[in-house]
SEFIZA-3560 file (N, C-alpha, C; in Angstrom, 3 decimals):
REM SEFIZA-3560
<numar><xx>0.842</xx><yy>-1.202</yy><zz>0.000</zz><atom>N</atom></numar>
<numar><xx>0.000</xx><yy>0.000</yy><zz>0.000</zz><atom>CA</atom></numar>
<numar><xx>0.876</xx><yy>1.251</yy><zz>0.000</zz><atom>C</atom></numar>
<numar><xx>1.604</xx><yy>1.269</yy><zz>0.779</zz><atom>N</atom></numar>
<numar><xx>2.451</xx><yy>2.237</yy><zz>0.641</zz><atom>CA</atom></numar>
<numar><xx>3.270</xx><yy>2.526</yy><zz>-0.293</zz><atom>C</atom></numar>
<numar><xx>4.071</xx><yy>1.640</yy><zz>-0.799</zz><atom>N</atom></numar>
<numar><xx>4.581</xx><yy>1.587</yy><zz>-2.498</zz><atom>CA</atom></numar>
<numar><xx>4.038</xx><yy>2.270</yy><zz>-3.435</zz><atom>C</atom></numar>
<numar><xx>2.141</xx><yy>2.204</yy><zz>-3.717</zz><atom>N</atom></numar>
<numar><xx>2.081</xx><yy>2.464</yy><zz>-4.318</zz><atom>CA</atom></numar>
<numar><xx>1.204</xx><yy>3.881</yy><zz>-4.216</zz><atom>C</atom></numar>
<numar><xx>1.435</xx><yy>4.035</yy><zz>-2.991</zz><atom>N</atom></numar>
<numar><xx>1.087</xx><yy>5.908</yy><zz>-2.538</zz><atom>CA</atom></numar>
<numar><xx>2.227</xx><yy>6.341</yy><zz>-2.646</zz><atom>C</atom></numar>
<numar><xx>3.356</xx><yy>5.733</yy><zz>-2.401</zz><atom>N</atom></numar>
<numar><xx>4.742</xx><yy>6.570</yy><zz>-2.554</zz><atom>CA</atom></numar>
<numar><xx>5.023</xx><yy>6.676</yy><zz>-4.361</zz><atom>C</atom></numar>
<numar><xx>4.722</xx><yy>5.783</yy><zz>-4.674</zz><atom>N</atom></numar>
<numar><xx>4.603</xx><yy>5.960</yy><zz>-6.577</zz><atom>CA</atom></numar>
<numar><xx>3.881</xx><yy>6.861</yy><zz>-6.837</zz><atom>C</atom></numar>
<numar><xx>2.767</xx><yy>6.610</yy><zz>-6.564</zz><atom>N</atom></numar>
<numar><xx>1.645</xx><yy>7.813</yy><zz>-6.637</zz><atom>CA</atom></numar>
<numar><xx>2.120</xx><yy>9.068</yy><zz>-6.538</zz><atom>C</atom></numar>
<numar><xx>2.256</xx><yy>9.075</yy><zz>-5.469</zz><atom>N</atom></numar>
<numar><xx>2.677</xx><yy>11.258</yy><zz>-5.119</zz><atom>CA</atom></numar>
<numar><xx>3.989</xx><yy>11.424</yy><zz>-5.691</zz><atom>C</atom></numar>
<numar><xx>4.810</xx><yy>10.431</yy><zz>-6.678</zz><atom>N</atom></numar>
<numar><xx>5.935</xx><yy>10.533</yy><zz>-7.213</zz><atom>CA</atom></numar>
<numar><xx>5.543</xx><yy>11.404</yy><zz>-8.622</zz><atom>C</atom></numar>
<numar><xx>4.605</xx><yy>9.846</yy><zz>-9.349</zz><atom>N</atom></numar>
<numar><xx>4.760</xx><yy>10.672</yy><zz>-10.610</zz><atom>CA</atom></numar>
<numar><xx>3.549</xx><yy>11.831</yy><zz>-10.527</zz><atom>C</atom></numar>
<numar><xx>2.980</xx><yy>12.127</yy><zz>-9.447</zz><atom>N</atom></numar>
<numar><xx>1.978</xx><yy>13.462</yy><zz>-9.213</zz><atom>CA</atom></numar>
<numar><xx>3.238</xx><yy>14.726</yy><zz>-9.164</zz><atom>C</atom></numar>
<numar><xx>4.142</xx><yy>14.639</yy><zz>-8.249</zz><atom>N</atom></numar>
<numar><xx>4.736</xx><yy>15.900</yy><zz>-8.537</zz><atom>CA</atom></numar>
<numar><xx>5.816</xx><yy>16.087</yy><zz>-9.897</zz><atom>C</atom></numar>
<numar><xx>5.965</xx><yy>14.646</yy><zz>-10.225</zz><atom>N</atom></numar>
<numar><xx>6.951</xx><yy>14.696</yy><zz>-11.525</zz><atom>CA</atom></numar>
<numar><xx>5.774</xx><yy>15.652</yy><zz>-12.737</zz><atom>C</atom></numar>
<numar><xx>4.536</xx><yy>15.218</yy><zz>-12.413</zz><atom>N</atom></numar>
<numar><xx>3.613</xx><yy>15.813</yy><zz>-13.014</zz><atom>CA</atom></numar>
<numar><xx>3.437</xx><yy>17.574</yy><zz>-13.142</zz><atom>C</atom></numar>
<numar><xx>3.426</xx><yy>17.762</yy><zz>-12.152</zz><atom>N</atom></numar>
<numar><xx>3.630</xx><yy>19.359</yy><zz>-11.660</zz><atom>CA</atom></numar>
<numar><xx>4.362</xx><yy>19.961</yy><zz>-12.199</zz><atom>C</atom></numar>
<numar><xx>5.875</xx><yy>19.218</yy><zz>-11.844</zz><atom>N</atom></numar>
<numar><xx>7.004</xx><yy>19.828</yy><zz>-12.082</zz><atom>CA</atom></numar>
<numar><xx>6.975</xx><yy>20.399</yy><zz>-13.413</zz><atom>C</atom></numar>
<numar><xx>6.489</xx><yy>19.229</yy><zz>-14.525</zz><atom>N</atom></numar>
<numar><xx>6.569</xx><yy>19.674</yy><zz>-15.887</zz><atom>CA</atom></numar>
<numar><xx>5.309</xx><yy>20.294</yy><zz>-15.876</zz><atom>C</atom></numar>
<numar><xx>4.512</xx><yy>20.650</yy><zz>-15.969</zz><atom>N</atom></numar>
<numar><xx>3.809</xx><yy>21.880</yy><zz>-15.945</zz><atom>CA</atom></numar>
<numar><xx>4.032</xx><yy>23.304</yy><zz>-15.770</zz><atom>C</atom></numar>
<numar><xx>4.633</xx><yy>23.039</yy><zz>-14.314</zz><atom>N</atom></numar>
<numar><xx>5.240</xx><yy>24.373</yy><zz>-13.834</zz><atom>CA</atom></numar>
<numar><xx>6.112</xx><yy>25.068</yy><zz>-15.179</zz><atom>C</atom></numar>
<numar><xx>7.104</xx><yy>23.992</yy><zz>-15.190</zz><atom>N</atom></numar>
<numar><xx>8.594</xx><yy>24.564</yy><zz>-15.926</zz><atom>CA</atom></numar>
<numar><xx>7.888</xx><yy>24.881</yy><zz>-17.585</zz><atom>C</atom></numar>
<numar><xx>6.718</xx><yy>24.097</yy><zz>-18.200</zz><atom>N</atom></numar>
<numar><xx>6.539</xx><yy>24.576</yy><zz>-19.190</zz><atom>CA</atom></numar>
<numar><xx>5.573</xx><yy>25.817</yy><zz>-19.262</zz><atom>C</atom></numar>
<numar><xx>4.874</xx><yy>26.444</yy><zz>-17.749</zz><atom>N</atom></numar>
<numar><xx>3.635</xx><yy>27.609</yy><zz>-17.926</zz><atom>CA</atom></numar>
<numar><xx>5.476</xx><yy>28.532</yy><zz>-17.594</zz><atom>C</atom></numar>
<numar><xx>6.511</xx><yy>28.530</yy><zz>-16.909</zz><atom>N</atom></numar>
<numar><xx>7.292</xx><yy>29.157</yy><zz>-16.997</zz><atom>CA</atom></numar>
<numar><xx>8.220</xx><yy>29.487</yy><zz>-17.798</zz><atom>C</atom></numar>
<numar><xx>8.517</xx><yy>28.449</yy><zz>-18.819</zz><atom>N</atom></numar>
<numar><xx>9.151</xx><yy>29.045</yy><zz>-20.299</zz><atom>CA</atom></numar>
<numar><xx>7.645</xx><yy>29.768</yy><zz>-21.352</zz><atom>C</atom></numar>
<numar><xx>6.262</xx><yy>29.452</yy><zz>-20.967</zz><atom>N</atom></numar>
<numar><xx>5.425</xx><yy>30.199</yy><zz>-21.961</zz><atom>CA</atom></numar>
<numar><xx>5.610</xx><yy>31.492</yy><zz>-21.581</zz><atom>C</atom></numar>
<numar><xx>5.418</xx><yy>32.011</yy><zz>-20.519</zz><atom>N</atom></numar>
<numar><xx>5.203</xx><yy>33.370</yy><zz>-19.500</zz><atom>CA</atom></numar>
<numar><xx>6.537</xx><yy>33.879</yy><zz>-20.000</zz><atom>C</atom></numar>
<numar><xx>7.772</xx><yy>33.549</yy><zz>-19.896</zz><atom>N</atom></numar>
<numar><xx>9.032</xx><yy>33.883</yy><zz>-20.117</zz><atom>CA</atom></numar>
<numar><xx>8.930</xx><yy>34.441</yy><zz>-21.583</zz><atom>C</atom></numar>
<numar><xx>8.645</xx><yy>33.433</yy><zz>-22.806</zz><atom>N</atom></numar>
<numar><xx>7.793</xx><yy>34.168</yy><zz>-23.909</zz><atom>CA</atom></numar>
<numar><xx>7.231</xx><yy>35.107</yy><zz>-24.667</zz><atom>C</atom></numar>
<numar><xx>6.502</xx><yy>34.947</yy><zz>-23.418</zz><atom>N</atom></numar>
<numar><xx>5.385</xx><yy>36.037</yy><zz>-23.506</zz><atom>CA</atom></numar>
<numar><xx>6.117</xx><yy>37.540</yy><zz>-23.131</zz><atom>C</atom></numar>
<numar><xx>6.946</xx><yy>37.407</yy><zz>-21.901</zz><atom>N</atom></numar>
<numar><xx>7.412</xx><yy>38.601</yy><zz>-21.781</zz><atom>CA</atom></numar>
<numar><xx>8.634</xx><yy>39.123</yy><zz>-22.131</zz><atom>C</atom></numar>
<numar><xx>9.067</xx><yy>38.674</yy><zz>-23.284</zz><atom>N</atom></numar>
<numar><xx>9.848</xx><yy>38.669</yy><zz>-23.948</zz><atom>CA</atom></numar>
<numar><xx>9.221</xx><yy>39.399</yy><zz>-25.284</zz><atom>C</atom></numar>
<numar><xx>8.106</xx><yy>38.644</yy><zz>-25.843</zz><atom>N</atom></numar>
<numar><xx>7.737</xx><yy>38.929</yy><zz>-26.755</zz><atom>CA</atom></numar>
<numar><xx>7.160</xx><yy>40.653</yy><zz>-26.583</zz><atom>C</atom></numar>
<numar><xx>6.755</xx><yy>41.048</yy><zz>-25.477</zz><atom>N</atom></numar>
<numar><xx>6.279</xx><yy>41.798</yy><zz>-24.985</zz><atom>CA</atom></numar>
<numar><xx>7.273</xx><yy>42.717</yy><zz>-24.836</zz><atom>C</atom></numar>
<numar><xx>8.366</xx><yy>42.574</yy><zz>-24.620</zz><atom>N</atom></numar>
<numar><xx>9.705</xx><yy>43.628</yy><zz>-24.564</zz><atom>CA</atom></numar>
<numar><xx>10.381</xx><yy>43.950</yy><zz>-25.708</zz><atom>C</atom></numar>
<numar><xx>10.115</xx><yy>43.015</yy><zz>-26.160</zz><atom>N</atom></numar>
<numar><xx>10.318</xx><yy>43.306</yy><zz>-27.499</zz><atom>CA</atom></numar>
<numar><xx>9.587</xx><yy>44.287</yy><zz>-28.812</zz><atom>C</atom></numar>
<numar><xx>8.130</xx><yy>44.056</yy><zz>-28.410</zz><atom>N</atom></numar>
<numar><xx>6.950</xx><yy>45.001</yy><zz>-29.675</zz><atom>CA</atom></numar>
<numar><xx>7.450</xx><yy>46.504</yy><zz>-28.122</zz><atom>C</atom></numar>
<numar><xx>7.418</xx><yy>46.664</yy><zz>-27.387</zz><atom>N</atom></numar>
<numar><xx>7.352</xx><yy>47.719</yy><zz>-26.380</zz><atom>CA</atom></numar>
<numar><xx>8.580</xx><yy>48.622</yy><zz>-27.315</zz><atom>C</atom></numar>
<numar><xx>9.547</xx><yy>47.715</yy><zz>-27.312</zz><atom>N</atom></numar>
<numar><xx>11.100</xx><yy>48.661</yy><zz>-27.976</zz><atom>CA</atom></numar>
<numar><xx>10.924</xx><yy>48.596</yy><zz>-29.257</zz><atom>C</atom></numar>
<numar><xx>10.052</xx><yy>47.948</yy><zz>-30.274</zz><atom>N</atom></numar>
<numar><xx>9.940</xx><yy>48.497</yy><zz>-31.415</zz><atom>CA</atom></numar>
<numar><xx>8.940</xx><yy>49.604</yy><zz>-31.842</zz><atom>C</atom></numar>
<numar><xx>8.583</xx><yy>49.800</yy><zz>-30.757</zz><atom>N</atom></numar>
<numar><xx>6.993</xx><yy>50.635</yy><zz>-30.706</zz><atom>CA</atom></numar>
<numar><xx>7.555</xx><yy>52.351</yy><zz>-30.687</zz><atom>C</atom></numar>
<numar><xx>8.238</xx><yy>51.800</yy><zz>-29.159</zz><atom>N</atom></numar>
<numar><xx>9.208</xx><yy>53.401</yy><zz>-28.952</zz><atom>CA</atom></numar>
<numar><xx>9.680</xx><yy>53.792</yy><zz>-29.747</zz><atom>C</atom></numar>
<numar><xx>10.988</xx><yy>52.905</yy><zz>-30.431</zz><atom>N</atom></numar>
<numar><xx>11.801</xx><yy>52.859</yy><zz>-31.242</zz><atom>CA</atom></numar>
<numar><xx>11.497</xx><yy>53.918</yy><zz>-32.542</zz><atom>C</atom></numar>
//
């Protein structure tokens, strides 16, 4: 039982993890893309 709660909440945060790291390279992106039209705008 425990094995497979300890598996469990394994691949649950392995789960997360890649979520996290991919809403944080979109956002990164985004505000990038965003710094970018800002300095061609001024520009």
């Amino acid at each position: 039982m425990n094995v497979v709660l300890g598996s469990m909440i394994y691949i649950y945060i392995n789960y997360i993890r890649e979520r996290v790291e991919e809403g944080l390279s979109h956002l990164h992106f985004c505000f990038s893309y965003l710094v970018w039209k800002s300095r061609s705008c001024c520009l």
